[in-house]
C-alpha positions as CSV (number, residue, x, y, z in Angstrom):
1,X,0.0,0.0,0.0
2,X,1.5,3.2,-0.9
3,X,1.1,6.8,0.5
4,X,-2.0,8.7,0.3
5,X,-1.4,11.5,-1.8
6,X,-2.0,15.1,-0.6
7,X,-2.7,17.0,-4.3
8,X,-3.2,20.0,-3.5
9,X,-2.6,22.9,-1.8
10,X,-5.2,25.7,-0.5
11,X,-4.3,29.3,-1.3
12,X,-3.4,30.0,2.2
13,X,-0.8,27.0,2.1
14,X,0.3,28.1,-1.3
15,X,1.1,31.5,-0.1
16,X,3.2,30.1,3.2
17,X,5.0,28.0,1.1
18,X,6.5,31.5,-0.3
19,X,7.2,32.4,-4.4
20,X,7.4,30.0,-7.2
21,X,11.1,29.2,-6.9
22,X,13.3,26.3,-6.8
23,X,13.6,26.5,-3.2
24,X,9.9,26.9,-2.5
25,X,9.3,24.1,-4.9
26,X,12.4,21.5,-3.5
27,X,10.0,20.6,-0.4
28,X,6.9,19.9,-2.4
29,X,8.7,17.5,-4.9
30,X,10.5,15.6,-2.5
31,X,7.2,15.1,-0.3
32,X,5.2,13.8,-4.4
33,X,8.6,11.7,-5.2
34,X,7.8,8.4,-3.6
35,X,4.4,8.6,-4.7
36,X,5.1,8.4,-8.1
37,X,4.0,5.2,-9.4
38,X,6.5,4.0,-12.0
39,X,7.8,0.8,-13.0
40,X,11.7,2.1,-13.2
41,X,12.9,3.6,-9.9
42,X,15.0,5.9,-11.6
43,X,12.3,7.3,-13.5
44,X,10.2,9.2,-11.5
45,X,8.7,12.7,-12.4
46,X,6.9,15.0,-10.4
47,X,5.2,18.1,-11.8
48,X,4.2,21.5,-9.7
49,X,2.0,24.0,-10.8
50,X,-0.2,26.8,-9.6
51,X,-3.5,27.8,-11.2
52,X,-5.2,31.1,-11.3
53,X,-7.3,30.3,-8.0
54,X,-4.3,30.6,-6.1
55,X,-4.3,26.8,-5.0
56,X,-1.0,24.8,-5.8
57,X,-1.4,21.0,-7.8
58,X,0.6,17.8,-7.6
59,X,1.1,15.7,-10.5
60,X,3.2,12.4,-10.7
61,X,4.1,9.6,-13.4
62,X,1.7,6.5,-13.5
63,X,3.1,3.6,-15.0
64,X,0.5,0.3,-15.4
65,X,2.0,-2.4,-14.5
66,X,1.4,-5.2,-17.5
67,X,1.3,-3.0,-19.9
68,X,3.1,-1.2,-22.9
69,X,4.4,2.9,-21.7
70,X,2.2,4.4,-23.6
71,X,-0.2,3.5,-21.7
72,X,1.2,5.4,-18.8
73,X,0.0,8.7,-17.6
74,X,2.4,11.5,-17.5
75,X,3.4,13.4,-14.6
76,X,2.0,16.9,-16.6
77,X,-1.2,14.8,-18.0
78,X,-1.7,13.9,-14.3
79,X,-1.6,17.6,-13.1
80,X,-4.1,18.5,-15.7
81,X,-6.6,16.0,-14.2
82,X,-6.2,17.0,-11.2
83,X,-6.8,20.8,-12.1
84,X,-9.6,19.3,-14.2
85,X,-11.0,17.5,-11.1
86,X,-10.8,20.3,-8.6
87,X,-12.4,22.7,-11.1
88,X,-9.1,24.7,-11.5
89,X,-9.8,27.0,-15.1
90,X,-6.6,27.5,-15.6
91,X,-2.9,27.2,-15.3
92,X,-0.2,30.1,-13.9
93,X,2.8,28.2,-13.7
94,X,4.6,24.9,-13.3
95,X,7.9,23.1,-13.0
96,X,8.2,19.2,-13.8
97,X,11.4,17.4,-11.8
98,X,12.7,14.1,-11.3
99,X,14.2,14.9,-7.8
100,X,17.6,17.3,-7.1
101,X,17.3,20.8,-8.1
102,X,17.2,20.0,-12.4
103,X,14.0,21.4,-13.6
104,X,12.6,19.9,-17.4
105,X,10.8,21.5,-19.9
106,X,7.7,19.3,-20.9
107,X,7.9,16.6,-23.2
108,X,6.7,17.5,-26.7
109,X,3.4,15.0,-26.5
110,X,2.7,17.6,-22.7
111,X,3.6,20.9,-24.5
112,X,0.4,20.0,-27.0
113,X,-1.7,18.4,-23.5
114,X,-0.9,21.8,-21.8
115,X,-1.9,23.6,-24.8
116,X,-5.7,23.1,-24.5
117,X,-5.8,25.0,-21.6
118,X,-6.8,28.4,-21.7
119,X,-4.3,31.3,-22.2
120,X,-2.0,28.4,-21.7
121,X,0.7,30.0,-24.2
122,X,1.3,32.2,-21.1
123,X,2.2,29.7,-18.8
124,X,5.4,30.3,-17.5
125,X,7.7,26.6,-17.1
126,X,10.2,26.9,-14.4
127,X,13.6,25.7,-16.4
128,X,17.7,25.1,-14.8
129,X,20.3,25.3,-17.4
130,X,23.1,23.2,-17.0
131,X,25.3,25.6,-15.0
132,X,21.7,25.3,-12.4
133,X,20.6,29.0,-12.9
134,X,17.1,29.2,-12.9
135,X,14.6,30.7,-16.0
136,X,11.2,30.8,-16.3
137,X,9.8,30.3,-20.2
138,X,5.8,30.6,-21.5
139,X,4.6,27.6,-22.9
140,X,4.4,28.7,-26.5
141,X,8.8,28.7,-26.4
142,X,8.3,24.9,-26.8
143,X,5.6,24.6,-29.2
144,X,6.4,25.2,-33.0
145,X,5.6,28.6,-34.2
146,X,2.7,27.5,-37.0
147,X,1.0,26.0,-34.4
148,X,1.4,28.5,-31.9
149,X,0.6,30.5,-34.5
150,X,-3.2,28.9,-35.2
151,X,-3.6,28.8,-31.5
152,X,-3.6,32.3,-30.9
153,X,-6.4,32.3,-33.8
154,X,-8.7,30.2,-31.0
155,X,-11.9,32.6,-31.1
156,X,-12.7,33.1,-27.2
157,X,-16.0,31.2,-27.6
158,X,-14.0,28.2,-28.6
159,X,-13.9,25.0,-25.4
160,X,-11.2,24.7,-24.0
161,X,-9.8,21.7,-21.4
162,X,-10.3,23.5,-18.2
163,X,-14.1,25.0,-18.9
164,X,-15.6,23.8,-15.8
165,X,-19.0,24.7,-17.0
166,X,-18.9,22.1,-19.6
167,X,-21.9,19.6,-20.2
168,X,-22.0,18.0,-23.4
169,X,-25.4,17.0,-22.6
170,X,-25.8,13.8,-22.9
171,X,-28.2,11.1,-22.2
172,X,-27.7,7.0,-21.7
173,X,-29.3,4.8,-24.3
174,X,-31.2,2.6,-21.6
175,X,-33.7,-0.1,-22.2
176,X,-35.1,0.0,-18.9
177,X,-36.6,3.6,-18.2
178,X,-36.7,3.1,-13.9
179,X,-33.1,3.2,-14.3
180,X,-33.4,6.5,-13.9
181,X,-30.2,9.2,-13.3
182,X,-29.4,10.8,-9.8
183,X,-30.1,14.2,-10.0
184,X,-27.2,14.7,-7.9
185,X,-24.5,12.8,-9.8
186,X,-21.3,14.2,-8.7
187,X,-21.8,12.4,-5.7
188,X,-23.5,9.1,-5.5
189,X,-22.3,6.1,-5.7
190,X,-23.9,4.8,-8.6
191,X,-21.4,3.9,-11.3
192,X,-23.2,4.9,-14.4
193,X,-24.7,7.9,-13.2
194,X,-21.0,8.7,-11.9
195,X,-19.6,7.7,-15.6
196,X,-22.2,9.4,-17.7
197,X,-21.3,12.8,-15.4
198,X,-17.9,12.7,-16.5
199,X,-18.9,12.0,-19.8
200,X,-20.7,14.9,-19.8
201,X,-17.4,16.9,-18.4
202,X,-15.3,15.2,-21.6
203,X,-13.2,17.4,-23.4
204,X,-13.4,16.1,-27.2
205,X,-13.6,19.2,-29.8
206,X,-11.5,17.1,-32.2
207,X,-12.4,13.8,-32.7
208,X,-16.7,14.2,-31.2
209,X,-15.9,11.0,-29.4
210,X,-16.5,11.9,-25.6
211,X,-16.4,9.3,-22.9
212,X,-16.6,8.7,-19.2
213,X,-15.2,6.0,-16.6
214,X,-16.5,5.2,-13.1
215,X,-14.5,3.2,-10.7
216,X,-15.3,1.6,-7.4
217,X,-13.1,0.0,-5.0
218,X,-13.2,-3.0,-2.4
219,X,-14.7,-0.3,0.1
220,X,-17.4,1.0,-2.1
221,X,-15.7,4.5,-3.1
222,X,-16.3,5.7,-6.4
223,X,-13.8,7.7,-8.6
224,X,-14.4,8.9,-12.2
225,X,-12.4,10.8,-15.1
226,X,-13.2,11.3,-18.7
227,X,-11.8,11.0,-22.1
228,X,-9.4,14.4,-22.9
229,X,-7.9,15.1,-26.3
230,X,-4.9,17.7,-27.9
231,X,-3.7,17.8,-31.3
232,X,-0.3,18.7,-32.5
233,X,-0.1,20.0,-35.9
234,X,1.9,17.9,-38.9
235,X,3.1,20.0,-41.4
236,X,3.6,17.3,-44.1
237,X,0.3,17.3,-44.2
238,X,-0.3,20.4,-45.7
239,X,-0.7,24.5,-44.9
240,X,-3.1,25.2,-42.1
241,X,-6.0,27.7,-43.0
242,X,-7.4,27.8,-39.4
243,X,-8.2,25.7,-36.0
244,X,-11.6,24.7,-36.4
245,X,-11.4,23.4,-40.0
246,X,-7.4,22.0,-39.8
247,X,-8.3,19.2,-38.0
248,X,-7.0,16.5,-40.9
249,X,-4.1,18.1,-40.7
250,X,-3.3,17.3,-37.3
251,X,-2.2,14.2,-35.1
252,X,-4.5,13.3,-32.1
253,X,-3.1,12.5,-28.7
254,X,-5.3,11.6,-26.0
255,X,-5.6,10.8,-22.6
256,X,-8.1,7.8,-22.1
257,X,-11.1,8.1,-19.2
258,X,-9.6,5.0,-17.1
259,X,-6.6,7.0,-17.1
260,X,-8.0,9.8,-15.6
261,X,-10.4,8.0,-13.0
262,X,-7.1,6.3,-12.1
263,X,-5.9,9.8,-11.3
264,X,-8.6,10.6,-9.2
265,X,-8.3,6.8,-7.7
266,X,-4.5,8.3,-6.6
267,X,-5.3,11.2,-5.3
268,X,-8.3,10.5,-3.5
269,X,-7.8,6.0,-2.9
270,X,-5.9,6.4,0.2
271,X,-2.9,5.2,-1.0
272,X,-4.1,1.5,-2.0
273,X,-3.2,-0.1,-5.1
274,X,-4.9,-0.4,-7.8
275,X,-6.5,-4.5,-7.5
276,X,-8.5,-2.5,-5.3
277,X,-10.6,-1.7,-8.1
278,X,-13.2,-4.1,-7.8
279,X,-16.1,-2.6,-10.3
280,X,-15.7,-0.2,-13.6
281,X,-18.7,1.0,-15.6
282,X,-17.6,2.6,-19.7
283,X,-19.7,5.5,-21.1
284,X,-19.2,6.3,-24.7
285,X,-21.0,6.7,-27.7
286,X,-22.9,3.5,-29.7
287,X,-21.0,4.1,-32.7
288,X,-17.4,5.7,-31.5
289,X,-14.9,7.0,-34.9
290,X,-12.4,6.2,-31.5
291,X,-14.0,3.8,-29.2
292,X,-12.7,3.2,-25.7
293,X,-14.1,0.2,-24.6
294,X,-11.1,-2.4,-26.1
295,X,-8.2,0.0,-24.2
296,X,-10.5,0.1,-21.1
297,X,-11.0,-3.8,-21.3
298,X,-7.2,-4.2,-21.4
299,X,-5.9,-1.4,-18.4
300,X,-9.3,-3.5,-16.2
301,X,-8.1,-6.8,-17.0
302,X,-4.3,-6.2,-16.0
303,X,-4.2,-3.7,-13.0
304,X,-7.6,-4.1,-11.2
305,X,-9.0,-7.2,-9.2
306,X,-9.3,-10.7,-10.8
307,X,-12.5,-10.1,-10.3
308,X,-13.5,-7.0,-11.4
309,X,-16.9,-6.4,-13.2
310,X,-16.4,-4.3,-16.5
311,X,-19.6,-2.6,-18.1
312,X,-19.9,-0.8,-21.1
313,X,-23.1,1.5,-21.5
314,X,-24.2,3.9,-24.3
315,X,-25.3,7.5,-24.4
316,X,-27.0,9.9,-27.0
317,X,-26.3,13.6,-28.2
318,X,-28.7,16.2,-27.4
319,X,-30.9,16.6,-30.6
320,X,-30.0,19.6,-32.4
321,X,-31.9,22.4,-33.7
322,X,-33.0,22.9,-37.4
323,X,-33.1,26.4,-37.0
C-alpha cells in the first residue's frame, strides 16, 4: 500500500510556502517523489503548478504495471486531471522534476496536452540550465511557431480543457426507463450515473468522441475521469487555413477516461493499489470513430482485481436544432 497522496494545496498554504522558486518548490517534490507510481525507480517525475485560483497541484508519473508505456499517464497529464477535477480553469505556472534541483521543460506529446488549456501560451515553465541558474519560459517557447501560430487564432467562444462549466449534454441509451439518473451525480455512488457525469465533463472538440469512466473499490468508493484530447499539428500534411477546420491536418493525442479515474483513484484511494478496483462501468457513444471500450477492457483486465466487473453503457447527443 503506498502513501496517500496530498494533491493540492489551498491558497493559504500556497502563499506560506513563499514564491514560485526552486527552493519553494524542492520541499513539495520531495514530499510527491515516492508517490510516483512508476515501473523504473529511476524514472520518476513530479510536476508542480499553480493555477489562477491561487491553489498549488501535484502531479506524478503512473506507470501500469502489465502493460506497454504508452499507456502510462504523465506526470503533466496527471496535473491537468487533477486541475480538471478540482475545477481549477486554468494554469499560472509549473515546474516538472525528477528529484535534485534539475527542472525539465515538458515533453513535446505535454507541451500540445498543456496547450488546450486556456491562455496556456502564457504559462510560465520553471527551467535550470546546466550551470543550475534558474529561467522561467511561457509555454508557447516549446511549441512550433505554425502552431502557436493557429492557437492564438482560437476565437474566445471556442472549449477549452479546463471549462468547468462544460456539459455536453448527454443522455444513456437505456432499455429499462426506472433506471433513472441521480439528480445529484457528482456524488452518489452509482457507477453509471458517476460515468455518464464525467462523460458529460469530456473534453473532445476534435475527434466528437466523448467518454466517461466510473471506478469503485473493495470499500465502495467511487472515482471517475473522462476521455481528454490535444492535437499537435503535422506539417507534411499540408498548410493550415485555421483551428476549427485543420483538424485532418493534425495528429491526435489523448488521454483515455480510465486514465483519468485512475488519477482521481491516486489522489483520493488512500494510498491502495490499484487491484483495489473491484467494479468499472464505460460511457461512450454507440458508434465511436475512436472507441474506448477495447483499451479500457485491457488497463481493467491487468491492474484491477481478478474479479472486477467491466460494463460498457451507451449515451445519446442532445438533438439539435434545425433552426
Amino acid at each position: 500500500m503506498a502513501l496517500p497522496l496530498s494533491s493540492i494545496l489551498a491558497p493559504n498554504e500556497t502563499e506560506f510556502s513563499g514564491d514560485f522558486t526552486t527552493e519553494t518548490i524542492m520541499p513539495l517534490i520531495n514530499r510527491a517523489l515516492p508517490l510516483a507510481r512508476t515501473l523504473n525507480p529511476q524514472l520518476p517525475r513530479v510536476v508542480v503548478g499553480r493555477g489562477s485560483s491561487g491553489r498549488t497541484f501535484l502531479g506524478v508519473n503512473v506507470d501500469l504495471r502489465g502493460l506497454p508505456l504508452h499507456y502510462s499517464i504523465h506526470a503533466e497529464q496527471f496535473l491537468v486531471v487533477n486541475l480538471a477535477l478540482h475545477n481549477e480553469r486554468k494554469l499560472n505556472c509549473l515546474a516538472i522534476s525528477a528529484g535534485g534541483t534539475f527542472f525539465y521543460a515538458p515533453c513535446g506529446h505535454c507541451c500540445h496536452f498543456l496547450q488546450e488549456i486556456r491562455d496556456a501560451s502564457n504559462t510560465q515553465i520553471l527551467i535550470t540550465d546546466p550551470l543550475f541558474r534558474q529561467n522561467s519560459m511561457p509555454l508557447s517557447t516549446f511549441l512550433p511557431q505554425k502552431f502557436f501560430s493557429v492557437y492564438n487564432e482560437v476565437p474566445e467562444y471556442f472549449a477549452r480543457l479546463l471549462d468547468h462549466n462544460r456539459r455536453n449534454g448527454l443522455t444513456l441509451i437505456d432499455p429499462n426507463p426506472i433506471r433513472e439518473i441521480c439528480v445529484n451525480s457528482d456524488s452518489c455512488t452509482h457507477l453509471k450515473c458517476r460515468a455518464l457525469n464525467a462523460a458529460n465533463r469530456s473534453y473532445a472538440p476534435y475527434s466528437n468522441c466523448s467518454s466517461g469512466v466510473a471506478l469503485m473499490d473493495h470499500q465502495g468508493k467511487v472515482y471517475s475521469g473522462w476521455y481528454m484530447e490535444s492535437v499537435a499539428y503535422n506539417p507534411s500534411l499540408g498548410p493550415v487555413q485555421n483551428h476549427m477546420e485543420s483538424a485532418a491536418l493534425y495528429q491526435f493525442a489523448q488521454l483515455g477516461p480510465v486514465q483519468a479515474a485512475l488519477v482521481d483513484f491516486v489522489t483520493n484511494g488512500g494510498g491502495h493499489e490499484f487491484d483495489k478496483i473491484v467494479q468499472a462501468v464505460l460511457v461512450e457513444k454507440r458508434v465511436a470513430k475512436f472507441s474506448q471500450v477495447a483499451r479500457a477492457r485491457n488497463i481493467i483486465k491487468k491492474i484491477a482485481h481478478d474479479s472486477c466487473v467491466f460494463k460498457v453503457l451507451h449515451f445519446q447527443e442532445p438533438v439539435k436544432s434545425s433552426e
